[in-house]
C-alpha positions as CSV (number, residue, x, y, z in Angstrom):
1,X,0.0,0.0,0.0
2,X,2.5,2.3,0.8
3,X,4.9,1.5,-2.2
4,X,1.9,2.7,-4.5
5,X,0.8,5.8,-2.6
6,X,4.9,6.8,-3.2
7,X,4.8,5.9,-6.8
8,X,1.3,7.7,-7.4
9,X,2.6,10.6,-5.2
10,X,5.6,10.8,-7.8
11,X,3.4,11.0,-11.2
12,X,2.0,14.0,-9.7
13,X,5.2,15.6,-8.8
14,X,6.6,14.8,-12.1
15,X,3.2,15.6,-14.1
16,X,2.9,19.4,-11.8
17,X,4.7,21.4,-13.8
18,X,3.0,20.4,-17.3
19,X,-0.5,20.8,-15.1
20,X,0.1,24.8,-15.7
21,X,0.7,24.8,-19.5
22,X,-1.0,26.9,-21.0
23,X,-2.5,26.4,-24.5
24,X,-3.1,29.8,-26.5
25,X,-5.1,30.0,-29.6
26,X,-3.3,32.1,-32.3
27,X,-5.6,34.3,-32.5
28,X,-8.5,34.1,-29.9
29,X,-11.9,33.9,-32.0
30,X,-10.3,34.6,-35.3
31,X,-7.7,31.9,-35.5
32,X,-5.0,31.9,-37.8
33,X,-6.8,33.8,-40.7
34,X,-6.2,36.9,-42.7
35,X,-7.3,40.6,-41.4
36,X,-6.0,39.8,-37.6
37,X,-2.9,41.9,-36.0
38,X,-0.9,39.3,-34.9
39,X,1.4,41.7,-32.8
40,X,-1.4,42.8,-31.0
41,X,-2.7,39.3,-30.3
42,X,0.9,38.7,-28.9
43,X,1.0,42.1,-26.5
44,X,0.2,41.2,-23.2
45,X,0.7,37.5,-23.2
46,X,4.1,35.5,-21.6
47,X,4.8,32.6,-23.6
48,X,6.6,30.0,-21.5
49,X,8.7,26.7,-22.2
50,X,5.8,24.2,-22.3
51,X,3.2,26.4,-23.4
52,X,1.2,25.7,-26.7
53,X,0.5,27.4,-29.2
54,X,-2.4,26.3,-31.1
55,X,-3.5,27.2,-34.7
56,X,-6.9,26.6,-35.9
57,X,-7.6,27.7,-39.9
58,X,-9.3,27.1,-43.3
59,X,-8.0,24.8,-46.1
60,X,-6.6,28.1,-47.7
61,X,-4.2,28.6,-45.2
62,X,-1.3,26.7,-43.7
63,X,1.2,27.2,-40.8
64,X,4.9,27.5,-41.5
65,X,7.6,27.4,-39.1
66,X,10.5,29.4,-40.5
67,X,13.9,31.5,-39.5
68,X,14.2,35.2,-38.7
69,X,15.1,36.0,-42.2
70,X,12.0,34.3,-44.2
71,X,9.8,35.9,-41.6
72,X,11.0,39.3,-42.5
73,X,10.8,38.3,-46.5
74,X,8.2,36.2,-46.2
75,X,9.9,33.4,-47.6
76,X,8.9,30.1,-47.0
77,X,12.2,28.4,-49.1
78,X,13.6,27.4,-45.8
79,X,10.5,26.1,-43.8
80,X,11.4,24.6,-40.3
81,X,8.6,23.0,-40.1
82,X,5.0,23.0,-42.1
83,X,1.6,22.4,-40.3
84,X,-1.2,21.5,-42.7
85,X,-4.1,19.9,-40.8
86,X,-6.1,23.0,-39.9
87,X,-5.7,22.2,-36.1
88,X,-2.1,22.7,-35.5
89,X,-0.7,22.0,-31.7
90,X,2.6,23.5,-31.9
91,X,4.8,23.0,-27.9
92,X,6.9,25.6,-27.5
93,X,9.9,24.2,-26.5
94,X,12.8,26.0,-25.5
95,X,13.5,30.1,-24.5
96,X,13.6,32.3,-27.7
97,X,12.0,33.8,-30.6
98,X,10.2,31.7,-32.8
99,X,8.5,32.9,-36.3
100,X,5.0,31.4,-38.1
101,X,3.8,32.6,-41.5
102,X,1.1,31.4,-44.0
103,X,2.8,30.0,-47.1
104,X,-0.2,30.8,-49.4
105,X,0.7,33.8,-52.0
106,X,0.3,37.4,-50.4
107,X,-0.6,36.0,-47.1
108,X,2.3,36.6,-44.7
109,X,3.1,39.9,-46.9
110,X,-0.6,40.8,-45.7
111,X,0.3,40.6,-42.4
112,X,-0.4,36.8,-41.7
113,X,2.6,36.4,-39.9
114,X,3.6,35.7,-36.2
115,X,6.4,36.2,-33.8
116,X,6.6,34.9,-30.4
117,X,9.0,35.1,-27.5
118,X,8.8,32.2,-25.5
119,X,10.9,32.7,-22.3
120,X,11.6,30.3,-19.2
121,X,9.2,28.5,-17.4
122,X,8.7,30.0,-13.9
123,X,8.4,27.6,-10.8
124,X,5.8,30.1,-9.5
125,X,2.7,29.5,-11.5
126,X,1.4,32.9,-12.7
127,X,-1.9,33.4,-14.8
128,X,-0.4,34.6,-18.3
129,X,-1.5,37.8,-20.1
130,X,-1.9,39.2,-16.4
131,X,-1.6,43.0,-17.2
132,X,1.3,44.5,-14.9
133,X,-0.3,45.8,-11.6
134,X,0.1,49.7,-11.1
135,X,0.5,52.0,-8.1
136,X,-2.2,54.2,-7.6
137,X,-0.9,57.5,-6.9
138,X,-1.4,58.6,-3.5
139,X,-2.7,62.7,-2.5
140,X,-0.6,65.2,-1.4
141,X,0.3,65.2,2.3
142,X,0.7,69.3,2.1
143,X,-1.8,71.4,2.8
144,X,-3.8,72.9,0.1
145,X,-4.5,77.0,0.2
146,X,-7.5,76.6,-1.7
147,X,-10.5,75.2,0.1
148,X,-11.6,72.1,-2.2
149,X,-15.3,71.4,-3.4
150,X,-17.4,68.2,-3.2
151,X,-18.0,66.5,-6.8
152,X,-21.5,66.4,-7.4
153,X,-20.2,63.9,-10.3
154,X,-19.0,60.4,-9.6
155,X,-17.2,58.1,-12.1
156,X,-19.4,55.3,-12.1
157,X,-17.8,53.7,-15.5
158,X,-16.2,50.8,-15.0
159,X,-13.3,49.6,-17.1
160,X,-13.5,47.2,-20.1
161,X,-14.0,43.0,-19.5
162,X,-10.5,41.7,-20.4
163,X,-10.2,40.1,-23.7
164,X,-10.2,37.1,-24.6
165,X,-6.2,35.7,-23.8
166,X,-7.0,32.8,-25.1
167,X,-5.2,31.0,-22.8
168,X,-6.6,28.0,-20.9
169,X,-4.3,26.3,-18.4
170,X,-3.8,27.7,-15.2
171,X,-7.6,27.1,-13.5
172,X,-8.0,23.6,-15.8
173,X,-4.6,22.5,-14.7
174,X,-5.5,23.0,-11.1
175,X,-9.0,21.0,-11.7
176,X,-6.7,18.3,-12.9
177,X,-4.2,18.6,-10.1
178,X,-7.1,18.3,-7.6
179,X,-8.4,16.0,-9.2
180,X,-5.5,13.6,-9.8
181,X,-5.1,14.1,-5.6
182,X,-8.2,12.9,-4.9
183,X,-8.1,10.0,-7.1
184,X,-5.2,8.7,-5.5
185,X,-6.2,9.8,-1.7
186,X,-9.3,7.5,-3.2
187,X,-7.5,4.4,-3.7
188,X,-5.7,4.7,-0.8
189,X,-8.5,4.5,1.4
């Protein structure tokens, strides 16, 4: 009994860090299609060593892994790698750029093109896409000469949703974690 509550104990520890992958949708609702502003779609985000990147299109288009140079020309002589199956699952594997474009004549020089920066997994899990937190400046401590006046207006706007990251990962990988747990605290009882 306790010789498979160690070896189930050490899936999970070996499976945790995969649990917070993250798999992003090039993207978001538009997929990997002409018209979208890939560089946008990439501001914002953290790509990180085990991520996915995931590329969902049309039998028009295709996915092409290539250098820095054929992403700039929009050459695809010297393809990496091609994806072809309109639901492409690419891992992003190690800390760097890494360049996409659409082979299909006038596509990538149309702006079908993509550029990510993947960069090291951290061992703190942190929800990707995350906007930086800002301080919120604090009043004056010196008196003021002027006597102030009440606001009859208040700012009752609120600020956008967030948009669509794409990313699912962090909350599903916990749901998995959890559950995983509690299928092995199951057997062992």
């Amino acid at each position: 009994m306790n010789t498979s509550m160690i070896a189930s104990f050490l899936v999970l520890l070996l499976a945790f860090p995969y649990v917070f992958a993250t798999d992003y949708t090039v993207g978001d609702a538009n997929q990997w299609t002409q018209g979208v502003d890939y560089t946008t779609w990439t501001s914002g985000k953290t790509f990180k060593v085990g991520d996915n990147l995931v590329f969902k299109y049309g039998g028009t288009h295709q996915v092409n892994e290539v250098d820095e140079s054929d992403y700039k020309s929009c050459s695809s002589s010297n393809t990496i790698k091609n994806y072809a199956d309109g639901d492409s699952k690419v891992p992003l594997t190690k800390t760097g750029k890494i360049y996409f474009i659409c082979p299909t004549p006038g596509h990538c020089t149309a702006g079908m093109k993509l550029e990510v920066n993947v960069v090291a997994a951290s061992t703190t899990p942190t929800p990707s896409g995350t906007p930086p937190t800002t301080k919120t400046p604090t009043p004056s401590t010196t008196p003021s000469t002027t006597p102030s006046t009440p606001s009859s207006e208040t700012n009752s706007t609120s600020p956008p949703p967030p948009k669509d990251s794409g990313a699912i990962g962090v909350s599903n990988g916990v749901g998995i974690l959890m559950g995983s747990l509690f299928l092995v605290l199951g057997f062992m009882g």
